[in-house]
C-alpha positions as CSV (number, residue, x, y, z in Angstrom):
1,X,67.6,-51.2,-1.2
2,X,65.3,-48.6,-0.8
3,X,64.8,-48.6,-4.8
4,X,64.3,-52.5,-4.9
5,X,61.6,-52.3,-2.0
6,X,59.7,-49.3,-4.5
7,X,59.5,-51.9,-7.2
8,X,58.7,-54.7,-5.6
9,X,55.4,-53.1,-4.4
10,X,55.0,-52.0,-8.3
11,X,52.5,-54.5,-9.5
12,X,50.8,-55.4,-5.7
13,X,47.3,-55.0,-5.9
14,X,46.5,-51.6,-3.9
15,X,42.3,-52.2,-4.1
16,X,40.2,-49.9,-5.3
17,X,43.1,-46.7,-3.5
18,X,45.0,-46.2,-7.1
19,X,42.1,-46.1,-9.2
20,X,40.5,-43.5,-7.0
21,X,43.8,-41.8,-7.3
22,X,44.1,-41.2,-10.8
23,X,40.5,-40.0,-11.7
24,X,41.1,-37.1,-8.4
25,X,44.6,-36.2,-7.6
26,X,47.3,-38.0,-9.6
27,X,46.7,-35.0,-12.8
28,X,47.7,-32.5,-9.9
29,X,50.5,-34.6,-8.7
30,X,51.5,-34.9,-12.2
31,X,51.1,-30.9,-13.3
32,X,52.0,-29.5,-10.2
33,X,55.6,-32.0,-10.3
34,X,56.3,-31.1,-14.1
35,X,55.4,-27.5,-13.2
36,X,57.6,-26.9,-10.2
37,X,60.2,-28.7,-11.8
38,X,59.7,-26.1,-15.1
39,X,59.8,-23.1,-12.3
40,X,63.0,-24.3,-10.7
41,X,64.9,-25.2,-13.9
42,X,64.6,-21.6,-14.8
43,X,65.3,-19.8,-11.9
44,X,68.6,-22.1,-11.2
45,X,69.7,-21.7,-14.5
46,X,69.5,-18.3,-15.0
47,X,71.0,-17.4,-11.4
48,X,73.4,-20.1,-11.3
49,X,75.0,-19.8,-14.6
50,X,75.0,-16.4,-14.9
51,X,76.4,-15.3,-10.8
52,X,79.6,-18.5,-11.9
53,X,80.3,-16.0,-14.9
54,X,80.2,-13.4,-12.9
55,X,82.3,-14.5,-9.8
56,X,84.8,-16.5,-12.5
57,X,85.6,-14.6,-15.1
58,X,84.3,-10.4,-14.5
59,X,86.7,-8.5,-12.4
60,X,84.1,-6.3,-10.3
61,X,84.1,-4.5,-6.5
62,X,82.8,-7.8,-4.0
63,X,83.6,-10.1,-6.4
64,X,86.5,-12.0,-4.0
65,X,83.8,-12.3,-1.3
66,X,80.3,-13.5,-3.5
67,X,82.6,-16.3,-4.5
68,X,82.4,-17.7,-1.5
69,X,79.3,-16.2,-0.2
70,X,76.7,-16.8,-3.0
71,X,77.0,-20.8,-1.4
72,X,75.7,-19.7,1.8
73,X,72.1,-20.5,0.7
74,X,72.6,-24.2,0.7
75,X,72.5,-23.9,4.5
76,X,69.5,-22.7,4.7
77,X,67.2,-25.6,4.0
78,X,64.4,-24.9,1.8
79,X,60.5,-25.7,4.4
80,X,63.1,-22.8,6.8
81,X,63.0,-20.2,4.3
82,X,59.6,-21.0,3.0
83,X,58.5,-20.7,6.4
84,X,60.8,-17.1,7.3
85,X,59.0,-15.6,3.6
86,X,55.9,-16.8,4.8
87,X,56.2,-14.8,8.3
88,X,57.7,-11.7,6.6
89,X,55.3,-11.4,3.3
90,X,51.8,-13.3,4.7
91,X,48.8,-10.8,5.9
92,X,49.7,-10.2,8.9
93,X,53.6,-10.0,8.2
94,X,55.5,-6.8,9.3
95,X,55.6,-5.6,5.1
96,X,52.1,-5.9,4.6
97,X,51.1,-4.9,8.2
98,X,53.7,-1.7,7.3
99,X,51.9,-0.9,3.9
100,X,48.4,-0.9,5.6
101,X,49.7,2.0,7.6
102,X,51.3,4.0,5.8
103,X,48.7,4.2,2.8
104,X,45.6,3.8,5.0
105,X,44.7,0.4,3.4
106,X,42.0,-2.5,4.3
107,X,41.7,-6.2,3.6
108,X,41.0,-6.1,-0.2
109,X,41.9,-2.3,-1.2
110,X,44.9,-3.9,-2.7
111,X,46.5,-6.7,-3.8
112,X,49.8,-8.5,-2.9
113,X,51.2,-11.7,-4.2
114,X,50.6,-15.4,-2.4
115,X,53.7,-16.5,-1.2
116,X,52.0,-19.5,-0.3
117,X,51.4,-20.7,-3.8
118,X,53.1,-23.1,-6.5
119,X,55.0,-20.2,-7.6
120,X,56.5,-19.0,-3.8
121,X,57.5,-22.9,-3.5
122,X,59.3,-22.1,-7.1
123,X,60.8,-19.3,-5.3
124,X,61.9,-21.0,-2.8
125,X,63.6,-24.0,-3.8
126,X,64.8,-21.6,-6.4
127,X,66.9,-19.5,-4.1
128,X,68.1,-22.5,-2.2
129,X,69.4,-24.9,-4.9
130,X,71.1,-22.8,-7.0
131,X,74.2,-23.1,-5.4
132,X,74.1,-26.8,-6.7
133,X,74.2,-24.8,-10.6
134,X,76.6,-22.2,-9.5
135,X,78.9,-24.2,-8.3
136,X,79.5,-26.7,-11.0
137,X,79.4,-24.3,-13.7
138,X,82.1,-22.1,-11.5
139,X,83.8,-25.2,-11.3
140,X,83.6,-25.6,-15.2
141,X,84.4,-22.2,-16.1
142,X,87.9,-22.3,-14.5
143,X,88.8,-25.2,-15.7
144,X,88.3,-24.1,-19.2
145,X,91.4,-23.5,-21.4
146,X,92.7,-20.5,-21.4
147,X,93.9,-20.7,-25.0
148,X,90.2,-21.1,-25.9
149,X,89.3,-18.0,-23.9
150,X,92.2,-15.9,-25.2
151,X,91.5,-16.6,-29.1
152,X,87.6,-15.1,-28.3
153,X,89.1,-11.9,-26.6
154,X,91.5,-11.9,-30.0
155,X,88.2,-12.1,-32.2
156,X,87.1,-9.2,-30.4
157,X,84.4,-10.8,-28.4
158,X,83.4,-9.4,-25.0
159,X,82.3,-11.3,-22.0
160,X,78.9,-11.7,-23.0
161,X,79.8,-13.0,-26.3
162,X,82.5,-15.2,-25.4
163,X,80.2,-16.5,-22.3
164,X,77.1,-17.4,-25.1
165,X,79.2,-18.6,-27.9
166,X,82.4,-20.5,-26.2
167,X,82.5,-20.8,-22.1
168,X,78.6,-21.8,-22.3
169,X,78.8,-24.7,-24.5
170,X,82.1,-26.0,-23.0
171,X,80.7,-25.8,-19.8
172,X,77.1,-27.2,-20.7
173,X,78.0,-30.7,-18.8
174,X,79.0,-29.1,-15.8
175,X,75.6,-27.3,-15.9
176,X,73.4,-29.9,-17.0
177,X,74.8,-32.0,-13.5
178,X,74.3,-29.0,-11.4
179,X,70.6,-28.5,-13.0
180,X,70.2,-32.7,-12.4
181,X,71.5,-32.5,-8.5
182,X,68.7,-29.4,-8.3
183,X,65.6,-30.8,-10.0
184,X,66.3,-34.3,-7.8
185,X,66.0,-31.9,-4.8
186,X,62.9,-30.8,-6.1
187,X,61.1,-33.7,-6.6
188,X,62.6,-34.9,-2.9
189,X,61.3,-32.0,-1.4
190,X,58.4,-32.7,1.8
191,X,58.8,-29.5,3.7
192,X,58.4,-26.6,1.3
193,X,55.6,-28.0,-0.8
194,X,53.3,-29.1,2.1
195,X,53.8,-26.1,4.1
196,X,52.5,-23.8,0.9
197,X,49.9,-26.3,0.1
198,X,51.0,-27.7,-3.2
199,X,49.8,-31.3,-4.0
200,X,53.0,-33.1,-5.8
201,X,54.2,-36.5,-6.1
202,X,56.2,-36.0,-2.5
203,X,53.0,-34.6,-0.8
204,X,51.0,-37.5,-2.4
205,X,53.1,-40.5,-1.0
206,X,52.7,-39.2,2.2
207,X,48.9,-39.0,2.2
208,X,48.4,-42.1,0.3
209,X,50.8,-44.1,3.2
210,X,49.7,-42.5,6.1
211,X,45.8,-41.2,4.9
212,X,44.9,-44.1,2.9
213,X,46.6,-46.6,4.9
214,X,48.5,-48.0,1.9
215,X,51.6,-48.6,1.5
216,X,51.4,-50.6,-1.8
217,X,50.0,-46.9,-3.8
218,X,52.7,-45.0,-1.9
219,X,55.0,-46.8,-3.6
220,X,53.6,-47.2,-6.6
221,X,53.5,-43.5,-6.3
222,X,57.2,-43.2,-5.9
223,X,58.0,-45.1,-8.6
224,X,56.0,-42.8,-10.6
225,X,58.3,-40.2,-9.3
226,X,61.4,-42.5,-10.3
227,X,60.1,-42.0,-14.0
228,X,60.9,-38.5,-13.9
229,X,64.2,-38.9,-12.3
230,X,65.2,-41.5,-15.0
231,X,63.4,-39.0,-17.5
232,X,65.8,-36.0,-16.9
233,X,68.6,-37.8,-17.2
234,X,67.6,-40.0,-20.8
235,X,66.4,-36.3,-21.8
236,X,69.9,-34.8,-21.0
237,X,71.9,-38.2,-22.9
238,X,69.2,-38.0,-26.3
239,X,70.1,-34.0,-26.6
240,X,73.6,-34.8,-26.5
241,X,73.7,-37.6,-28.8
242,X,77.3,-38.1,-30.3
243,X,78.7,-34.7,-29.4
244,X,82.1,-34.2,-27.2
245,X,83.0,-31.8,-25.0
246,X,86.4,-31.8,-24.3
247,X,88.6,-28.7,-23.2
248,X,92.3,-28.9,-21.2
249,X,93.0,-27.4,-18.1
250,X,97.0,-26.4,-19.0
251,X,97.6,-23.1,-18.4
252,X,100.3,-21.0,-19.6
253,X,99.2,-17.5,-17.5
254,X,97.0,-17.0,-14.8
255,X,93.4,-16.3,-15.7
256,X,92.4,-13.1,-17.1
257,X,89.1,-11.8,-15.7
258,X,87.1,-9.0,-18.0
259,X,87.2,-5.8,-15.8
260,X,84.1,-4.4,-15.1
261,X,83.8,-0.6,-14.5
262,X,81.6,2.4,-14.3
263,X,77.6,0.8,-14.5
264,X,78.4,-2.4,-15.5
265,X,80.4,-2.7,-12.3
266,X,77.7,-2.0,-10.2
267,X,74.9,-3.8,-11.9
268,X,77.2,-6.7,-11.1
269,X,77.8,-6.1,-7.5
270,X,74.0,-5.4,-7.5
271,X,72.7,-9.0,-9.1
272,X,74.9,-11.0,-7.1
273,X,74.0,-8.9,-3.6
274,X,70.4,-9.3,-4.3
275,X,70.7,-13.3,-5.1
276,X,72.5,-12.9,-1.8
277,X,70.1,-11.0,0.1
278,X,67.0,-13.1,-0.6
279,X,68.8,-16.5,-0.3
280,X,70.2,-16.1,2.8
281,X,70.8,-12.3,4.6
282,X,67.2,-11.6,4.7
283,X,65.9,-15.2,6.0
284,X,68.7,-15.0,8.4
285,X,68.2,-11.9,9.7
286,X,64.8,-12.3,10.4
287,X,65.4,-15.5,12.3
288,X,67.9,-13.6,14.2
289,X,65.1,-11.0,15.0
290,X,63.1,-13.9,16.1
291,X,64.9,-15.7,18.1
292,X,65.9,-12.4,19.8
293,X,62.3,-11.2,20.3
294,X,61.3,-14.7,21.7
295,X,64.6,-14.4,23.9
296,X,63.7,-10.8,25.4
C-alpha cells in the first residue's frame, strides 16, 4: 500500500517545488545517500564477515560468549548511539573536556574529529547494523559442509585461506542478504542522519512534506529512494549471473574450529571486544551514568 500511494504521486504535478529541488539539494541527497551507503557497506562487511569467522570457526578465550553478545548492538537503535557519541566526543564532552586539562589546551590548539559529520553517521549505523551481516554469514558458515572444510585443512590451508578461498564464496549469499537488510536500514534511517546534520534522501522527504508543504515532491522523493533499493538488489542478481551456490549441511562429526593460541588468540579476543565495546558497552554505560547522574 504504502508503495502504490508513492507511485501514484509519481507523475503529479508538484509546481515549481521539484525543479527548485534539483538545481539546490537533490545532488546532496544524491551524494550524500550513495556515500553513506559506500561508508556502511564497508564497515558492515568487514566487521560482520570477519567477527562470524571468528565466533564460527576459531577456537579462542570469549569466544562462547561474543557469539551471542556481538548481537547486542541491534538493540541499541542507531539516532540513541549517535546521540551517546555525540555527548561523550562533542566539545564539551567529558574526553575532550579531559584532554584540555591534562595538556593545558584551548579551543583551536588542537584538533579532534567531527563526530557530527557524514562520516560519524557512517560510524554509527555502522556499529549498529552489522549484526544484520554477522548474523547471516554465522548462519552460513555453520551450515557449510564439513567435507568441504575438511578437504581445505587436508590441502594445508589455514583459516585465513580456507575463509578467502572456500567458506567466503560459499557463504557470499548469505552475506550479500545481510549487507541488503543493512543498506535498506540505511537509506530508512531519520534519526541518525538529521541529528548529525546530513542532507539525504530520508532527511529530504521530510523537509520537502513538512517545509515545502508538498506532498506530491516528497513522494516523488521517495520513489527516488525506491531506485536505489531496486538498484542493490538488480546489482547483487547481474554479478551473479548463472553461477550456483550450493553446499549440504550433512555432517558426519561435529565441527572442528581452528585453535587460536599465543597472539593470535588475543588479537581475536581483542577485535571482537572492541566491536563490542563501541557498539554497545560504551553507549550503555554512559547512559547508565546518565540516567544515574539525573537520578542523584
Amino acid at each position: 500500500m504504502p508503495v502504490a500511494v508513492v507511485l501514484a504521486h509519481v507523475f503529479v504535478p508538484s509546481g515549481d517545488i521539484w525543479q527548485h529541488l534539483s538545481s539546490t539539494v537533490l545532488p546532496d541527497y544524491i551524494r550524500n545517500s550513495l556515500l553513506l551507503m559506500l561508508g556502511v557497506a564497508m564497515g558492515t562487511l568487514l566487521i560482520g564477515v570477519t567477527t562470524a569467522w571468528l565466533t564460527t570457526m576459531c577456537q579462542f578465550p570469549g569466544r562462547s560468549v561474543f557469539e551471542w553478545a556481538l548481537l547486542l548492538p541491534m538493540a541499541m537503535p542507531a539516532y540513541i548511539i549517535a546521540y551517546t557519541y555525540t555527548g561523550m566526543l562533542d566539545f564539551a564532552g567529558p574526553l575532550q573536556t579531559s584532554l584540555r586539562e591534562w595538556f593545558g589546551w584551548q579551543y583551536g590548539d588542537y584538533w579532534f574529529p567531527q563526530i557530527r559529520s557524514l562520516n560519524g553517521a557512517v560510524a554509527m549505523l555502522t556499529l549498529v547494523l552489522y549484526p544484520y551481516v554477522y548474523l547471516l554469514s554465522r548462519a552460513a558458515f555453520l551450515n557449510q559442509s564439513i567435507c568441504v572444510l575438511d578437504v581445505s585443512r587436508t590441502l594445508g590451508n589455514g583459516p585465513w585461506k580456507t575463509f578467502w578461498k572456500v567458506a567466503l564464496p560459499l557463504a557470499r549469499p548469505a552475506i550479500i542478504a545481510g549487507l541488503s537488510l543493512a543498506l535498506m536500514e540505511t537509506l530508512a534511517d531519520y534519526g541518525t542522519v538529521q541529528f548529525f546534520g546530513v542532507s539525504t534522501f530520508t532527511t529530504g522527504i521530510f523537509r520537502t512534506w513538512f517545509g515545502m508543504g508538498s506532498a506530491a515532491a516528497a513522494a516523488q522523493l521517495a520513489a527516488g529512494l525506491m531506485v536505489f533499493v531496486f538498484a542493490l538488489v538488480l546489482i547483487e542478481r547481474y554479478s551473479r549471473r548463472k553461477a550456483r551456490y550450493h553446499h549440504t549441511s550433512r555432517r558426519h562429526q561435529d565441527l572442528r574450529r581452528f585453535p587460536l593460541t599465543g597472539g593470535r588468540a588475543f588479537l581475536a579476543f581483542l577485535f571482537c571486544l572492541f566491536i563490542l565495546g563501541l557498539g554497545f558497552l560504551l553507549p550503555a554505560l554512559q547512559l547508565l551514568s546518565w540516567t544515574i547522574h539525573v537520578a542523584v
